[in-house]
N, C-alpha and C positions, 0 to 999 in steps of 0.2 A: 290666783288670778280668776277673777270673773269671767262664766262663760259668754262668749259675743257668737250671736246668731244672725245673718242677714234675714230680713222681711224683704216685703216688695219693693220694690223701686219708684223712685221718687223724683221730682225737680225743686230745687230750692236756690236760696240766692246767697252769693257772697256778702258776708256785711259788709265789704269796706267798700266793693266798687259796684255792687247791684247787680253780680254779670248771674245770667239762669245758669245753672250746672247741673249736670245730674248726680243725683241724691238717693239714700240710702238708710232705710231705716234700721236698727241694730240693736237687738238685742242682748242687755247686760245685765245678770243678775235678773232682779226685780224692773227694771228702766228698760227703756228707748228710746233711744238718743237715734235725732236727725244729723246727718254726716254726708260732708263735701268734699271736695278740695277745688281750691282756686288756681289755674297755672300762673296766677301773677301774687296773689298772697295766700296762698297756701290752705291747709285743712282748717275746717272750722265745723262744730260740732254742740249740738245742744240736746238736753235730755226735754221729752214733749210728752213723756209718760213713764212713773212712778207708781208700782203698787199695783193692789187690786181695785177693781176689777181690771183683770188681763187685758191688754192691747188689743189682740187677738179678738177676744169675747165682746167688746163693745163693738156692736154692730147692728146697721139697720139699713135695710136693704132701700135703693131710692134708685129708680132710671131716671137721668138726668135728660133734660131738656132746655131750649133755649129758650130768651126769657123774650115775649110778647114783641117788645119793639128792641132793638138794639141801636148805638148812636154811634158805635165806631165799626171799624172793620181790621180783621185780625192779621195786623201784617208783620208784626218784629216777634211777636205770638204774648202769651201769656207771663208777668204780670204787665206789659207795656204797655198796650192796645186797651184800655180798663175806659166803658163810656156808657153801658155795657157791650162789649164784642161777641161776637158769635161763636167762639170756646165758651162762655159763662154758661153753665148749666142747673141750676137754679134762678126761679123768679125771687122778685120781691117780699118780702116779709115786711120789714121797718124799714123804714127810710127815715135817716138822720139829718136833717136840716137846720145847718149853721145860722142861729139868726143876726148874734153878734159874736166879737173877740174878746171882748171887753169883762171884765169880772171884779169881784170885789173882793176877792180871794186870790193867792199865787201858792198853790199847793205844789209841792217839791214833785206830786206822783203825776201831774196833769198830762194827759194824753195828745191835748194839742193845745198845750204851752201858750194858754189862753191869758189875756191880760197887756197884751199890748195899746197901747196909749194911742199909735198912732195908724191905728187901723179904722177907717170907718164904717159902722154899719152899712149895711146896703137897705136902699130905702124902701118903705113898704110895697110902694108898687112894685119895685123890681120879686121882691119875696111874693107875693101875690102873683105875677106871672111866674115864678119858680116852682109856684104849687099848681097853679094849672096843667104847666109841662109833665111834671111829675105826676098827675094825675093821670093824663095822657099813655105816660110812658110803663107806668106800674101797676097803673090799676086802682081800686081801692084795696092799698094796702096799708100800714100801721103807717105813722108818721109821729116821729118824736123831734121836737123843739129843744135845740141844745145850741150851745152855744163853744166856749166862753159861759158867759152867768146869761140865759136868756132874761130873766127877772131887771136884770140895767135899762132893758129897754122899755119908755112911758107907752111903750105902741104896743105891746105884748099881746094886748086883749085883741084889738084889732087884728092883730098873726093870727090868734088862735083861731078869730069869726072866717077869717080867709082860706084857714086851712079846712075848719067845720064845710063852710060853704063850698069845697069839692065832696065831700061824701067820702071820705077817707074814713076807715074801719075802725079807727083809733089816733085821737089827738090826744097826745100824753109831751108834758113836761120833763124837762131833765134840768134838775138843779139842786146846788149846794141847799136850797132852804131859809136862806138865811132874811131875806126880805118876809117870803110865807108868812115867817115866825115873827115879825118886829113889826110890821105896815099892819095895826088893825083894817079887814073887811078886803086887806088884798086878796086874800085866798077865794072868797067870795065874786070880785069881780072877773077872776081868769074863771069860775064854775059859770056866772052867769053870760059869758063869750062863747063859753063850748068846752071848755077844758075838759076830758073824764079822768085823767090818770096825771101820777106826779110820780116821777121818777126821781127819788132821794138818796143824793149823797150822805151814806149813813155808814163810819167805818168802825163805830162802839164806844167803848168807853173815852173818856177824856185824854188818856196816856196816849193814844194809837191816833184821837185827833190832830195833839200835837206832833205827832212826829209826819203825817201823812197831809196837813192841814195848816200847820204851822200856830195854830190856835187852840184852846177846848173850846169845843164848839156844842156838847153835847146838851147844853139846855136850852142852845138854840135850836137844837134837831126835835125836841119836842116838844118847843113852842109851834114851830112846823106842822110837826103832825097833830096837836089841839085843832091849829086853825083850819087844816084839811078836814078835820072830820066835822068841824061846823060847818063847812062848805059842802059838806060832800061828795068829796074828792078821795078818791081809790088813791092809794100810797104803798108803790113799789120799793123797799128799801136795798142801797144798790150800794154795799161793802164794797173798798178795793182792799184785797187781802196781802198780807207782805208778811214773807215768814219774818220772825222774829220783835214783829210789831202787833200783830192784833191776830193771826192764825187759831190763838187762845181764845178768842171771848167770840166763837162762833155759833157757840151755844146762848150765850149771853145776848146777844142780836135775833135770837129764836126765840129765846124768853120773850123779848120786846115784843115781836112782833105779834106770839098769841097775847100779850098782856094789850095788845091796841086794835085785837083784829075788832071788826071786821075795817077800819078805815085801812088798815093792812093788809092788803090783796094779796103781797107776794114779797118773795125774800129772793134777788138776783145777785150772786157772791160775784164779783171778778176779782180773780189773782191777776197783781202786777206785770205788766209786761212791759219791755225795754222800747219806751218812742217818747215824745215830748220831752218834759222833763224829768222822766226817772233816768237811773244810769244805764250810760251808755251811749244817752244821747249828746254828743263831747258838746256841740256848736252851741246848743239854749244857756240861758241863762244860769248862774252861781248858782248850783241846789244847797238846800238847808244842809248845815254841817253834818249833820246824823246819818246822813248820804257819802260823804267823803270815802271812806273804806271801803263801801260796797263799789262806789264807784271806781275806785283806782285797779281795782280788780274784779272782774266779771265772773261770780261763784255760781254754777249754778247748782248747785246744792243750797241757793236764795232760791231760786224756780220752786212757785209751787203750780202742781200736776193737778188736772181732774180730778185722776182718783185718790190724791192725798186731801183736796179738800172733803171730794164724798166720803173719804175714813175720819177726815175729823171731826165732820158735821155729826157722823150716825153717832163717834164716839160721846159725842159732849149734849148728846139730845138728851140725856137721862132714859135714856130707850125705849121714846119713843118712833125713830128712825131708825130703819135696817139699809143696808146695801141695794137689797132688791127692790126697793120702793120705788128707786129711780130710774129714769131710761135713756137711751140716747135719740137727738130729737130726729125728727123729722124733714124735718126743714132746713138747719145751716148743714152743713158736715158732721157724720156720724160722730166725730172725736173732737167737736168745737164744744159740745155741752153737754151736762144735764139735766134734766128737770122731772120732778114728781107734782102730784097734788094728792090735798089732804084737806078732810073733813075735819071742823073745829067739832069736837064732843066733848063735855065737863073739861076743858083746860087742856085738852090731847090731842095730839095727832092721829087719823088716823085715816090709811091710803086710801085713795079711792080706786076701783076699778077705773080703769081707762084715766090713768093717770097722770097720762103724758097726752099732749098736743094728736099724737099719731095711734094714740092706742086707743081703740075702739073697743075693747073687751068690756065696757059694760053695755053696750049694744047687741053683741051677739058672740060669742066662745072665737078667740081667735084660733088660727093653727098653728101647729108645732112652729112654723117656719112659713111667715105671712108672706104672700106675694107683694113687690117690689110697690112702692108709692111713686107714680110718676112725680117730677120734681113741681109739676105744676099741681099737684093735688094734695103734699103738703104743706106746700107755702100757703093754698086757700083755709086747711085745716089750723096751723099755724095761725093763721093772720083771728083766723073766729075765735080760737081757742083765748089766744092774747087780748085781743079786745074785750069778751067776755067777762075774763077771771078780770084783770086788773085794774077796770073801772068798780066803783061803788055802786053807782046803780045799774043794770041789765045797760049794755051799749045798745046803743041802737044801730040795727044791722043794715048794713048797706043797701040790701034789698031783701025779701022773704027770704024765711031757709028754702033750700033749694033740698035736701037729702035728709034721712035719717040723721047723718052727722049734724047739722046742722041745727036739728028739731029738738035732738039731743042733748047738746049745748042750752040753747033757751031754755032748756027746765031743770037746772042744773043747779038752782039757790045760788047765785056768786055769792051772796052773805054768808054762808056757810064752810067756805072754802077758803084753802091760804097754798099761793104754790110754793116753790123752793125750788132754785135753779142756779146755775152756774157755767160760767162761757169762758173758757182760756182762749182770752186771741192770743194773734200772732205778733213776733214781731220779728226785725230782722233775723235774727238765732233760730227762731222756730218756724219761719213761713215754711208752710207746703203747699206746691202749688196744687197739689190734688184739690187740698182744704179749700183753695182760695175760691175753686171755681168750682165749690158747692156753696160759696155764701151768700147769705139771703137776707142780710145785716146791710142797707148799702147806704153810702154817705153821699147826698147830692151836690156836687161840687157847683160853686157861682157859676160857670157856664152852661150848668144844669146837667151834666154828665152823671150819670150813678155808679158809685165807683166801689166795690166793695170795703166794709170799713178797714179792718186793717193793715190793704194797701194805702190807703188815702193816710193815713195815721203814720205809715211807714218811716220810718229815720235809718240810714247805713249807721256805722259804728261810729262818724265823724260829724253828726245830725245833721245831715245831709237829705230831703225828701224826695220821695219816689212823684209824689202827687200833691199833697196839702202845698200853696202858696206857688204852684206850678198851675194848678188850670184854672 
C-alpha cells in the first residue's frame, strides 16, 4: 500500500454541486492528490501533482496583494464573489478577451465549446468600451484576443487598433491559424493594425490533430507560420497535450520551433483539463468518438502533471533541457506553471541567466533564499517579461523603463531567444482555491468583470457553469 501523508490544508469544490468544502492535500507515493468530501455526494479526489520535481520543492515566495481596482465585494467568499473581489490577491497579467463564439473548427478538447451558431458577436463599439474599462481597471497589462476563432470576424483589424490605442503592454492573438495560412496578405493587415504576437494552436503531428482537432491540420499550421514571419508577427506555439494522443512528439514541436525560430518567440504546453467539451463536461455537445471510453470513465491516470510534462520535455530534447533550467513563475500561482528561457546558439538551447520572468540573477547574484515578490511587482515583471520575449520586434513599452529590471529587458536581443513554458489549469477535480486567488490569467467577462480564467471556464461534473454564459 502506498504511503498517504497529509500536506496543508486547503478549499476546494464539489464537482457535482459547486458546494466550497475544506480540502486536503495527500501525499501518495510519488503524487498528490486534492481530496474532499461532500455531505450530500460524497468524497471526490484528484491527483494535481506527479513526479519530480517534489510538490514540496516547487516554490516561490510572493506576498499577495489586492489588485488596483476591484468590482465586486466579497460576500458568499471565494470562488463566488469573482469581479474581481477583494480576497483576489494577485493583479493582472493577461486579460483574455472574448471577441466572438463563433469558429470554423469544433475541436472535441475546446475549453469554451466555442462554435455556436446562435450567439452573436458583440459589436465593436461595445468591445471598444470593454477595452477602455479594462484599461481602467488593470492597467497596462497583456491582452489576448480569443474567441471562439477571433480571425471569423471582418472587424478583427479594427479590435486590434482599439485595443493598440489604450496602450496595453501586449496585443497578441489567439488562434487556430487557419485563415493566417489560406487569406494571402491577411497576416499583414492584423501586423499593420498593431498586432505583435500570434498565439498558435499547434498540437504536432497530423495523428494528434485528428484526434484533438478533428482534422490534419498540420500544413495549415505552417502555412500560418510562413505568413507570420512575412508579417512580422512573434509566433507563440500553444500544444493542448492529452496523454495517449501527442504526450510523444513534445520533442518534435521543440524541433519545430528552433527550426522557425526567430518568427517562434516561445513554446506554451497546456495539458488537458476537464471543462467545455473535453470529458466530463456531460451537458456540451456529442464529442468525437475517440473520446467515448475516457469519457464514461474519469482516469486520472489521463491527468498529466507539471512535472510529468517538465520530465518529458527534458527527456525528448536530445539533451539539450535539464530539470533545473525551469522555474516556477512569479506571477500566477507557484504550482500553475513553468517557464525557462533559452539563447538560440548553432541550433541549441542554451539557458540563460535570469531565466524566468522573476529571476533577476543576470542582474546581480541572487540569495540562497530571495525575499518575497509583492504580488504587484510580479505581475509588472511578468507583464514586461511577456510582452518582450513574444513579439518579433522589441514591444514597445508602455512608458520608459522605470528600474534595472526594466533597462534590462530592452537589451535582451528578443531575436535571440525562445522561451518554453507550461500552465496546468484548473478544473473542477483540481481547483484550489489557494491557486485560484493567486491568478493573474483573468477573462473579462461581457459585463466587463475580470474573473480569473479557470473559474470563468469552470463546468461541475453535469456541464453545468460556474460563470461563462452566467455574467
Amino acid at each position: 500500500m502506498s504511503e498517504i501523508s497529509p500536506l496543508a490544508a486547503t478549499e476546494a469544490l464539489c464537482p457535482v454541486c459547486l458546494r466550497r468544502l475544506p480540502a486536503t492535500r495527500e501525499l501518495r507515493g510519488d503524487a498528490v492528490w486534492l481530496c474532499r468530501v461532500c455531505p450530500e455526494h460524497g468524497p471526490a479526489e484528484a491527483v494535481i501533482w506527479r513526479g519530480e520535481p517534489n510538490f514540496a520543492s516547487w516554490r516561490r515566495a510572493k506576498t499577495p496583494s489586492v489588485p488596483p481596482m476591484t468590482a465586486t465585494t466579497a460576500e458568499r467568499g471565494c470562488p463566488f464573489d469573482c469581479g474581481l473581489c477583494p480576497e483576489h490577491g494577485q493583479h493582472t497579467c493577461t486579460a483574455v478577451v472574448e471577441v466572438t463564439q463563433r469558429c470554423d473548427l469544433r475541436c472535441p478538447v475546446c475549453y469554451a465549446s466555442a462554435g455556436a451558431p446562435d450567439e452573436p458577436d458583440a459589436p465593436l463599439a461595445t468591445l471598444a468600451t470593454r477595452l477602455v474599462a479594462l484599461r481602467r481597471a488593470a492597467g497596462a497589462c497583456n491582452v489576448q484576443l480569443s474567441g471562439g476563432e477571433p480571425t471569423s470576424r471582418e472587424d478583427l483589424p479594427e479590435i486590434i487598433r482599439a485595443a493598440r490605442a489604450q496602450g496595453f503592454g501586449l496585443v497578441q492573438l489567439n488562434t487556430n491559424g487557419l485563415r493566417l495560412g489560406k487569406e494571402p496578405g491577411y497576416a499583414q493587415r492584423l501586423a499593420l493594425a498593431g498586432l505583435q504576437s500570434v498565439f498558435l494552436q499547434y498540437d504536432g503531428p497530423d495523428d494528434a490533430c485528428r484526434v484533438l482537432r478533428g482534422h490534419p491540420l498540420l500544413a495549415q499550421k505552417l502555412a500560418a507560420l510562413d505568413a507570420c514571419a512575412e508579417a512580422g508577427l512573434g509566433v507563440v506555439l500553444v500544444p493542448t497535450l492529452v496523454r495517449g494522443v501527442n504526450e510523444h512528439a513534445l520533442g518534435e514541436i521543440l524541433a519545430l520551433a528552433l527550426e522557425r525560430a526567430p518568427v517562434v518567440r516561445g513554446v506554451h504546453f497546456q495539458p488537458a483539463s476537464s471543462f467545455g467539451r473535453f470529458p466530463d463536461a456531460l451537458a456540451c455537445a456529442e464529442p468525437e468518438a475517440m473520446f467515448q471510453a475516457m469519457r464514461q470513465q474519469r482516469r486520472e491516470d489521463q491527468r498529466l502533471t507539471l512535472p510529468e510534462v517538465l520530465s518529458l520535455l527534458v527527456t525528448q530534447s536530445g539533451g539539450m533541457l535539464r530539470a533545473e533550467d525551469f522555474h516556477p513563475p512569479c506571477c500566477e500561482h507557484e504550482r500553475c506553471s513553468f517557464s525557462g528561457r533559452f539563447a538560440l546558439r548553432g541550433g541549441r538551447l542554451v539557458p540563460l541567466e535570469g531565466g524566468s520572468c522573476c529571476d533577476t540573477s543576470a542582474l546581480a547574484p541572487l540569495p540562497q533564499a530571495p525575499a518575497p515578490l509583492t504580488a504587484e511587482e510580479g505581475a509588472r515583471r511578468a507583464k514586461a517579461s511577456v510582452a518582450g520575449q513574444w513579439s518579433a520586434a522589441p514591444a514597445t513599452p508602455a512608458q520608459p523603463p522605470r528600474d534595472d529590471f526594466e533597462r534590462f529587458l530592452a537589451t535582451r536581443g528578443a531575436d535571440k531567444r525562445l522561451s518554453i513554458s507550461c500552465m496546468a489549469f484548473q478544473d473542477v477535480w483540481t481547483l484550489d482555491l489557494e491557486r485560484v486567488r493567486g491568478c493573474c490569467i483573468h477573462t473579462q467577462a461581457p459585463d466587463g468583470r475580470l474573473i480569473p480564467f479557470c473559474l470563468y471556464n469552470l463546468t461541475a461534473s453535469d456541464g453545468r457553469t460556474l460563470y461563462r454564459g452566467r455574467v
